[in-house]
MILUM-698828 format. One record per residue: residue number from 1; residue in one letter; chain; y, x, z of N, C-alpha, C in turn. Coordinates in steps of 0.2 Angstrom, whole numbers, plus 5000, padded with zeros to 4 digits. Layout:
N
+-----+------+------+---------+--------+------+----------+---------+-------+---------+--------+------+
! pos ! code ! unit ! n_north ! n_east ! n_up ! ca_north ! ca_east ! ca_up ! c_north ! c_east ! c_up !
+-----+------+------+---------+--------+------+----------+---------+-------+---------+--------+------+
! NUM !    A !    A !       Y !      X !    Z !        Y !       X !     Z !       Y !      X !    Z !
...
+-----+------+------+---------+--------+------+----------+---------+-------+---------+--------+------+
% end
This chain:
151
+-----+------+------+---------+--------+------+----------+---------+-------+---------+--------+------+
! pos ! code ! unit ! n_north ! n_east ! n_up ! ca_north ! ca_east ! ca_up ! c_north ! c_east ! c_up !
+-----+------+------+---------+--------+------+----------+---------+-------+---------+--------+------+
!   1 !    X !    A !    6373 !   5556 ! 5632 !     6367 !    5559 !  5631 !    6363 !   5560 ! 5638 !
!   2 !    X !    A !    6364 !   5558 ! 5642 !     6363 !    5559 !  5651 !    6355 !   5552 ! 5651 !
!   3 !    X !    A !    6349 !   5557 ! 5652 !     6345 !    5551 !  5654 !    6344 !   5547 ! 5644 !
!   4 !    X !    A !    6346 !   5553 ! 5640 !     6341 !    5551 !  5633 !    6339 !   5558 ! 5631 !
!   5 !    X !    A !    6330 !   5556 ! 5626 !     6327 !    5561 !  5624 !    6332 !   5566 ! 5622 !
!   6 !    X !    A !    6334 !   5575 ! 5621 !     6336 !    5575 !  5617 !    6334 !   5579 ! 5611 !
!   7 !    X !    A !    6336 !   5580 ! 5606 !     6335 !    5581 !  5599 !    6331 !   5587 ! 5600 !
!   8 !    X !    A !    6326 !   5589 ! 5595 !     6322 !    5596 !  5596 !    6327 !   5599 ! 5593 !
!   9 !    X !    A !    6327 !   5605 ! 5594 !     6333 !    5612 !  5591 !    6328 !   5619 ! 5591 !
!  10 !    X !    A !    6330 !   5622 ! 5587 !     6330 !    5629 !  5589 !    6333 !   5635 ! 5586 !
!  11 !    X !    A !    6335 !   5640 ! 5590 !     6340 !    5646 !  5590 !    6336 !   5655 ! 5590 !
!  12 !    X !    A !    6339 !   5656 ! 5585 !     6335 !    5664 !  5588 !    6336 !   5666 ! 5596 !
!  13 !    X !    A !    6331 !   5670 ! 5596 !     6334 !    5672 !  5602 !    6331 !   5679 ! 5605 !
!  14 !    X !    A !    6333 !   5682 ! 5609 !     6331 !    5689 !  5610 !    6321 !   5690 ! 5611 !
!  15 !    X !    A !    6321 !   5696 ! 5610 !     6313 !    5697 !  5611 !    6309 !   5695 ! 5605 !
!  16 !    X !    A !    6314 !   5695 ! 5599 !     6312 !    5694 !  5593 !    6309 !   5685 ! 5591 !
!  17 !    X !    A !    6311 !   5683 ! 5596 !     6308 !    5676 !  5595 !    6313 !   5671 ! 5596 !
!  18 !    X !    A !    6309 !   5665 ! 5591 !     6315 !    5659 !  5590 !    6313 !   5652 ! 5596 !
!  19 !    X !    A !    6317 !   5651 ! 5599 !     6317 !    5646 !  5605 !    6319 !   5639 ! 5602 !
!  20 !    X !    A !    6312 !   5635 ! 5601 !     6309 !    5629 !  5599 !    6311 !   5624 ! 5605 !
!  21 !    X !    A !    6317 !   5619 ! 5608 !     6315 !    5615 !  5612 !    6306 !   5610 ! 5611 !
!  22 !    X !    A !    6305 !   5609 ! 5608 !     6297 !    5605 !  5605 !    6295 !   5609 ! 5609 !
!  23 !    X !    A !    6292 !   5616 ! 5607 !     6288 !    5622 !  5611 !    6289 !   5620 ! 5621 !
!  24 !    X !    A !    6294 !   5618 ! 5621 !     6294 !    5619 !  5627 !    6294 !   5611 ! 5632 !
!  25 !    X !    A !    6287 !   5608 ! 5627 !     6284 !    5600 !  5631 !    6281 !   5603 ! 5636 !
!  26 !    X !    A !    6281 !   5597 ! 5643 !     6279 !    5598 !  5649 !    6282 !   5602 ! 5653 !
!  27 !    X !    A !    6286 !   5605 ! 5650 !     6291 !    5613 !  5656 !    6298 !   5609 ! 5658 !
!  28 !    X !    A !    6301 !   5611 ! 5663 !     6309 !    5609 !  5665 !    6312 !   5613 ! 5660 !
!  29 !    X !    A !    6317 !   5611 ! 5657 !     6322 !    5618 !  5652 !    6329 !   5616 ! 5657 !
!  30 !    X !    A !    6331 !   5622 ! 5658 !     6337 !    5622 !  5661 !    6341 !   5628 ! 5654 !
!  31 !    X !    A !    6346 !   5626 ! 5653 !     6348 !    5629 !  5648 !    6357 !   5629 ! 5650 !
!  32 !    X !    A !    6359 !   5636 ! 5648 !     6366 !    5638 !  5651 !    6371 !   5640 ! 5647 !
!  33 !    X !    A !    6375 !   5637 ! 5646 !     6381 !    5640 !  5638 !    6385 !   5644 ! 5644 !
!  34 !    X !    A !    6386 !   5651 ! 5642 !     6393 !    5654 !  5643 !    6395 !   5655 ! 5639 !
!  35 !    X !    A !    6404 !   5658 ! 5641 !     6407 !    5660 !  5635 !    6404 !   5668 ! 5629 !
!  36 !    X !    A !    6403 !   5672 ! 5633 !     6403 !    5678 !  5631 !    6400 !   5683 ! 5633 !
!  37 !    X !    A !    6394 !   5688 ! 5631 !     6390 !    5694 !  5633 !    6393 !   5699 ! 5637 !
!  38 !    X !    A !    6393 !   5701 ! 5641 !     6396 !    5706 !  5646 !    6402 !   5706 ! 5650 !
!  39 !    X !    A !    6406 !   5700 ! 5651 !     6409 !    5699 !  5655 !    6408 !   5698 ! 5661 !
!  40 !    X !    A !    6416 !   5698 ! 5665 !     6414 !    5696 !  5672 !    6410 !   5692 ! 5673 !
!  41 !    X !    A !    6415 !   5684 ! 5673 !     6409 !    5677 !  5675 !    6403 !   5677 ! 5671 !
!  42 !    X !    A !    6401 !   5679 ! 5666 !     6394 !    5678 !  5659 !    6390 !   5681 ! 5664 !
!  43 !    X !    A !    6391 !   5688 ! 5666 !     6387 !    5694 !  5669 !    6383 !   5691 ! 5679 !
!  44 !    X !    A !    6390 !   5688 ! 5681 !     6388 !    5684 !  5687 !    6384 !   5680 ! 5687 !
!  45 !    X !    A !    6383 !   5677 ! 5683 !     6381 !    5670 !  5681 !    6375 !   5672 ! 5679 !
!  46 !    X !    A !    6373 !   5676 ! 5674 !     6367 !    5677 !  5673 !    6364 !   5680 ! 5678 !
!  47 !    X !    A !    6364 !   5683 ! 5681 !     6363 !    5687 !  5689 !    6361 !   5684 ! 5691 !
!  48 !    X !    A !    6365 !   5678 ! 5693 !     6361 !    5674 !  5698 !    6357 !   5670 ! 5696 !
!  49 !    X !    A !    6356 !   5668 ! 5688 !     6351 !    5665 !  5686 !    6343 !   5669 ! 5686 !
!  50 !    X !    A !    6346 !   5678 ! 5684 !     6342 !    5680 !  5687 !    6338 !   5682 ! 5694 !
!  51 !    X !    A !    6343 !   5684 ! 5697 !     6340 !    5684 !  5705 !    6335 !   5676 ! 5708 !
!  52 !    X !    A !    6335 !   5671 ! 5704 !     6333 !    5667 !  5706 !    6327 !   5663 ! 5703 !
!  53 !    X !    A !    6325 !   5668 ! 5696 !     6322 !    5666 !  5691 !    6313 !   5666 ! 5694 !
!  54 !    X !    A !    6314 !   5669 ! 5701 !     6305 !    5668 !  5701 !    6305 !   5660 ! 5706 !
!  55 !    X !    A !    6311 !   5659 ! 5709 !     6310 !    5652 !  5709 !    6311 !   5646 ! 5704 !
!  56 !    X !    A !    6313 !   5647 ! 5699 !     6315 !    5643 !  5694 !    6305 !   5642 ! 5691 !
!  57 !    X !    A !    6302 !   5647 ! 5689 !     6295 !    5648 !  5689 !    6289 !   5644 ! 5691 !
!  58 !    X !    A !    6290 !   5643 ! 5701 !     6287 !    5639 !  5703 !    6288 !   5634 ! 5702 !
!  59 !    X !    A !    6292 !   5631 ! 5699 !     6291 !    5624 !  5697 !    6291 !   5621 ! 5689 !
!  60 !    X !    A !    6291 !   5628 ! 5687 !     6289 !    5627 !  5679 !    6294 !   5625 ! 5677 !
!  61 !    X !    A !    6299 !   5629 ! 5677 !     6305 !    5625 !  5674 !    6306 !   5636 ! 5668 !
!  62 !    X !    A !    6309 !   5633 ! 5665 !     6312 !    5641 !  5658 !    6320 !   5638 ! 5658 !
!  63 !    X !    A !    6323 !   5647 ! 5661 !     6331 !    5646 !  5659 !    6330 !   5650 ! 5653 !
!  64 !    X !    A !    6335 !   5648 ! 5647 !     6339 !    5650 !  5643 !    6348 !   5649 ! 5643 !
!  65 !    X !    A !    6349 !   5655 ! 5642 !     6358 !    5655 !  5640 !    6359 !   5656 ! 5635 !
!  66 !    X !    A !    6363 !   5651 ! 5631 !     6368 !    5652 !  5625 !    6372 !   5654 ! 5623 !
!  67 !    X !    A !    6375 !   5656 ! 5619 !     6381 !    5659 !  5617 !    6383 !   5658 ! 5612 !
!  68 !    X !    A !    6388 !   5660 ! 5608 !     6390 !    5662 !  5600 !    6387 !   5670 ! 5598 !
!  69 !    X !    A !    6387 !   5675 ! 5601 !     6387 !    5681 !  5601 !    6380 !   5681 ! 5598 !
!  70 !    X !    A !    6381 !   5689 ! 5596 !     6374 !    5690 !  5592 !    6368 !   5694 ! 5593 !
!  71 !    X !    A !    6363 !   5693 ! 5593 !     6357 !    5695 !  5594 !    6356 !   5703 ! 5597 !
!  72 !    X !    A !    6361 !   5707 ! 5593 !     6360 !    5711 !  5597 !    6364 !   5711 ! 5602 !
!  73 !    X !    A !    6372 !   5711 ! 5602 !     6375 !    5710 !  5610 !    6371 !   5707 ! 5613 !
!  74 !    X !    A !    6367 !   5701 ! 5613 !     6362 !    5699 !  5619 !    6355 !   5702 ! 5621 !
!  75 !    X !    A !    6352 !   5707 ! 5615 !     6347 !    5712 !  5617 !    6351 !   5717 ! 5624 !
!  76 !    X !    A !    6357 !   5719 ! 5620 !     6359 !    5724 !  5626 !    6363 !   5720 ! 5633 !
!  77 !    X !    A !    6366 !   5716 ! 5632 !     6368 !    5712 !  5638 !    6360 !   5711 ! 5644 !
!  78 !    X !    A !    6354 !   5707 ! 5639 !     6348 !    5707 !  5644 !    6345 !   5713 ! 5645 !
!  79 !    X !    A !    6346 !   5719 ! 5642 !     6343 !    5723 !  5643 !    6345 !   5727 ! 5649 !
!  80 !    X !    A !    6353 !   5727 ! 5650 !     6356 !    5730 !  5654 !    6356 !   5728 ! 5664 !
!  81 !    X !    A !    6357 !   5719 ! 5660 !     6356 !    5716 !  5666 !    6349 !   5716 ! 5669 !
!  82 !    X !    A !    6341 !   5718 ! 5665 !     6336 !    5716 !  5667 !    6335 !   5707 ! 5666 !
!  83 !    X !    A !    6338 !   5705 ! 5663 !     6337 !    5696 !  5662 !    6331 !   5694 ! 5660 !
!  84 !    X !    A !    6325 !   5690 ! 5664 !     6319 !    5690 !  5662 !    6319 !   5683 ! 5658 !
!  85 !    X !    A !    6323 !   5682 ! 5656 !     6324 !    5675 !  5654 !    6327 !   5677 ! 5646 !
!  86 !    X !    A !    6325 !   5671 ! 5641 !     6326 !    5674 !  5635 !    6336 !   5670 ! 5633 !
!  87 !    X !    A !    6339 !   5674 ! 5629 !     6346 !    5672 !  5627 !    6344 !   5671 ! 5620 !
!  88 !    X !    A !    6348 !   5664 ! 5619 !     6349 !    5662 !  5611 !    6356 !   5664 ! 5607 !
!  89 !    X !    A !    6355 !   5665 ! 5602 !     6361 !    5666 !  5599 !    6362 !   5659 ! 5594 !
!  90 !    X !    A !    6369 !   5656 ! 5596 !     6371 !    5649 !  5591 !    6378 !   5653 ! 5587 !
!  91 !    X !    A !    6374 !   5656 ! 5584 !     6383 !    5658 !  5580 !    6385 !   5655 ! 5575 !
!  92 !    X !    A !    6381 !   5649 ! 5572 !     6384 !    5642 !  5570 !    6386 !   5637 ! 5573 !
!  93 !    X !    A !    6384 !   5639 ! 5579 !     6386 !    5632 !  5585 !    6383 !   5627 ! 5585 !
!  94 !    X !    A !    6378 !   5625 ! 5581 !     6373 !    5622 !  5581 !    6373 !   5616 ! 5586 !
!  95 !    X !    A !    6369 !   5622 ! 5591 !     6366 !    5620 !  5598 !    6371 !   5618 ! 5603 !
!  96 !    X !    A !    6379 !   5621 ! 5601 !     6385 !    5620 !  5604 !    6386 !   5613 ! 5603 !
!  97 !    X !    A !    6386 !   5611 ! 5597 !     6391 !    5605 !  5594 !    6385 !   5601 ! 5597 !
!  98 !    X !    A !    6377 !   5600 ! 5598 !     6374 !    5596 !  5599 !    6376 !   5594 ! 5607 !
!  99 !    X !    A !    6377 !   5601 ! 5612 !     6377 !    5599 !  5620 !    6385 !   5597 ! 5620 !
! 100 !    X !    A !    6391 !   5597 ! 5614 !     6397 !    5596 !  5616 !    6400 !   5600 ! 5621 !
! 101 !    X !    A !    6399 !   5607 ! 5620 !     6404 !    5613 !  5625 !    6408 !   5616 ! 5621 !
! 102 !    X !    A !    6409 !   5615 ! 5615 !     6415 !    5620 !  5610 !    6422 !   5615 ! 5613 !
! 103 !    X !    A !    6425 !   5619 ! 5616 !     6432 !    5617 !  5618 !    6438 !   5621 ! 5616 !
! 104 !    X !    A !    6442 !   5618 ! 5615 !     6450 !    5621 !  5615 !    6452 !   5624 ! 5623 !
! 105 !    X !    A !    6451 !   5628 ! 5622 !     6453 !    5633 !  5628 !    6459 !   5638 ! 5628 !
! 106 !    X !    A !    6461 !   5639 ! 5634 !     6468 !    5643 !  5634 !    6467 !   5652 ! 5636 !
! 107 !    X !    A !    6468 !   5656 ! 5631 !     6465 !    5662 !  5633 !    6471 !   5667 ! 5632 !
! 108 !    X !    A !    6472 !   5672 ! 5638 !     6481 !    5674 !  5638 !    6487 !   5670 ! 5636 !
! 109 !    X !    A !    6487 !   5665 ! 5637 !     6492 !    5659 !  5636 !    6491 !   5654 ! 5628 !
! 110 !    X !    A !    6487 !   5658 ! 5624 !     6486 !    5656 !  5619 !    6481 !   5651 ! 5615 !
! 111 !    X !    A !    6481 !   5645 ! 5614 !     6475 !    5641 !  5613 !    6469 !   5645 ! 5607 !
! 112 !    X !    A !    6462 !   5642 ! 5613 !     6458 !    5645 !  5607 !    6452 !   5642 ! 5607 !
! 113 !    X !    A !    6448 !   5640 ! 5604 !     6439 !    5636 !  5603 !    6434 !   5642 ! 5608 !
! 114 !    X !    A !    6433 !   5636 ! 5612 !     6427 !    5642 !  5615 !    6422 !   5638 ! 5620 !
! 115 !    X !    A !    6416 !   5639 ! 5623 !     6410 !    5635 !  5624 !    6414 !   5636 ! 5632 !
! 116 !    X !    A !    6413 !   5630 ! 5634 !     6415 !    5629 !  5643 !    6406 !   5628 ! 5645 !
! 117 !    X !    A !    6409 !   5635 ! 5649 !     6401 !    5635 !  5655 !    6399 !   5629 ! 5656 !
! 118 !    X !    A !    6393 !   5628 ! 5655 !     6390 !    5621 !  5656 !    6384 !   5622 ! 5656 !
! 119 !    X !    A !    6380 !   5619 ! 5660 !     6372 !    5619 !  5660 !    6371 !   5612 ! 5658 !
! 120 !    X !    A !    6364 !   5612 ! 5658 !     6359 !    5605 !  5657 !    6352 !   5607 ! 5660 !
! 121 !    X !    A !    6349 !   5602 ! 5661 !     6343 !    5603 !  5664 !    6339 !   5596 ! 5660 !
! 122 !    X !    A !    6333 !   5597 ! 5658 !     6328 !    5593 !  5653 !    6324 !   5591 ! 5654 !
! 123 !    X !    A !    6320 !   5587 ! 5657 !     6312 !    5586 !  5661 !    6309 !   5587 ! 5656 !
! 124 !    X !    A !    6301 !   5588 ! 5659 !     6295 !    5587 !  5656 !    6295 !   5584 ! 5650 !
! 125 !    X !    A !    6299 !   5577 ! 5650 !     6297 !    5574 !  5644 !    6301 !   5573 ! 5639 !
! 126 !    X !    A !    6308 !   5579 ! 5640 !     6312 !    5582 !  5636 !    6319 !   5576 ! 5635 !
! 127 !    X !    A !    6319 !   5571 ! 5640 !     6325 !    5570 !  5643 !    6332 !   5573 ! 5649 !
! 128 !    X !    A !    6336 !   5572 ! 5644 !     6341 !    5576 !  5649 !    6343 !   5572 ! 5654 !
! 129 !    X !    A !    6342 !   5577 ! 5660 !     6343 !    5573 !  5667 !    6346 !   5577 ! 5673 !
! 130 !    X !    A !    6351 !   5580 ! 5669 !     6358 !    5582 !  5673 !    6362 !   5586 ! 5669 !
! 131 !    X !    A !    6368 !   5585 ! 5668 !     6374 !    5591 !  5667 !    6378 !   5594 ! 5671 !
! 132 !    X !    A !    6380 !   5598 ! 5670 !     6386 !    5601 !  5673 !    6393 !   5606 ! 5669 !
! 133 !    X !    A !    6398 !   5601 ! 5669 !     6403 !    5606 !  5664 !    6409 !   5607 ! 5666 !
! 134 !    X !    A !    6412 !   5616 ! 5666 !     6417 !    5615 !  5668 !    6413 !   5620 ! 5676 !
! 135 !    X !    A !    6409 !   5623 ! 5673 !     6406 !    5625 !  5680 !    6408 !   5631 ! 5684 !
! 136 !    X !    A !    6410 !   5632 ! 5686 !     6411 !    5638 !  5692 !    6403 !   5644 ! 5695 !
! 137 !    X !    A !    6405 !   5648 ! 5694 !     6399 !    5653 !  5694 !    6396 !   5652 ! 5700 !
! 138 !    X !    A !    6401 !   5653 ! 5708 !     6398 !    5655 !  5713 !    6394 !   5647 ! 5715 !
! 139 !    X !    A !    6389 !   5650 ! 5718 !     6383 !    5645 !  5719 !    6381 !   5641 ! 5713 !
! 140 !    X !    A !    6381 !   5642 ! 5706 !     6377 !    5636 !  5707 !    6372 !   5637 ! 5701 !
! 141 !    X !    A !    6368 !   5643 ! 5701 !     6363 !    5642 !  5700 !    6358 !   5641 ! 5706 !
! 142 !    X !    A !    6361 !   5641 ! 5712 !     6356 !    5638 !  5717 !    6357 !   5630 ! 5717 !
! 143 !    X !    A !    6361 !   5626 ! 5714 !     6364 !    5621 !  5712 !    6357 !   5618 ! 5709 !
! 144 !    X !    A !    6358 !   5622 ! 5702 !     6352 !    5620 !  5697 !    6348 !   5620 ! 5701 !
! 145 !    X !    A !    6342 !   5623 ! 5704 !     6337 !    5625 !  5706 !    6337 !   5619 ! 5711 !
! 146 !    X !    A !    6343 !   5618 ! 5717 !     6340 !    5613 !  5720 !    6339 !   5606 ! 5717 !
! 147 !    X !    A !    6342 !   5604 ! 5712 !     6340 !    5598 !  5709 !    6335 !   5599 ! 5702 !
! 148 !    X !    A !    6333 !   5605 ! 5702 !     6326 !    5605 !  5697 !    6321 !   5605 ! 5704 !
! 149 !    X !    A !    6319 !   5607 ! 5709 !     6316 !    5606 !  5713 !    6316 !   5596 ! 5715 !
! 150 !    X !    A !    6318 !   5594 ! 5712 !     6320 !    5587 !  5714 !    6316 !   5580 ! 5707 !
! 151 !    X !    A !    6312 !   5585 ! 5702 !     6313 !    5583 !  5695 !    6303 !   5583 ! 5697 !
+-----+------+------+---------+--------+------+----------+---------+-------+---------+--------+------+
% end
């Protein structure tokens, strides 16, 4: 998928509005799957995505984070956290099954399906032109940033 257009999609998403990739020609899309609303890593992760979102801005790039979880746990996840960034809800998987993050994961010893942290970043002309999966929270939304400054 690395370096091809990809597919237009779109997800509800908080703020009463549905998140169109099409809508978003000409912008950088940086787009984040975590596992789950209110957790430790989820919560991290968005923070920093937050804490960093007015440089994300100057170069005209939009994060969105996905999930399974539902519209309103992500009203109040963004609400809580102040997230100026919109969250989409895939509680079909859709969006999941199209970036390939639904993984058999081990959770308390016991196997289970679940989205492995992964980001993507999408240029201008809606080419995907970096992944990361399997991510680790500390650093690296200043990760993403430095290589969308690079786009």
């Amino acid at each position: 998928m690395l370096d091809t257009k990809v597919p237009d999609f779109s997800l509800p998403a908080t703020g009463g509005q549905t998140f169109r990739l099409a809508e978003q020609a000409g912008k950088i899309v940086v787009i984040y799957f975590y596992p789950k609303d209110s957790t430790p890593g989820c919560t991290t992760e968005g923070q920093n995505f937050r804490d960093l979102h007015a440089d994300f801005l100057t170069v005209d790039a939009v994060i969105l984070g996905i999930s399974r979880d539902s519209l309103k746990a992500h009203e109040n996840f963004k609400a809580k956290q102040s997230f100026p960034f919109e969250l989409g809800s895939d509680a079909d998987e859709a969006v999941c099954q199209l970036f390939d993050v639904i993984k058999q994961k081990m959770m308390y010893g016991k196997p289970c399906r679940g989205i492995e942290r992964s980001t993507f970043v999408i240029d201008r002309a809606g080419v995907l032109r970096r992944e990361w999966r399997g991510v680790k929270v500390a650093g690296h939304a200043q990760e993403v940033l430095d290589f969308v400054r690079t786009l």
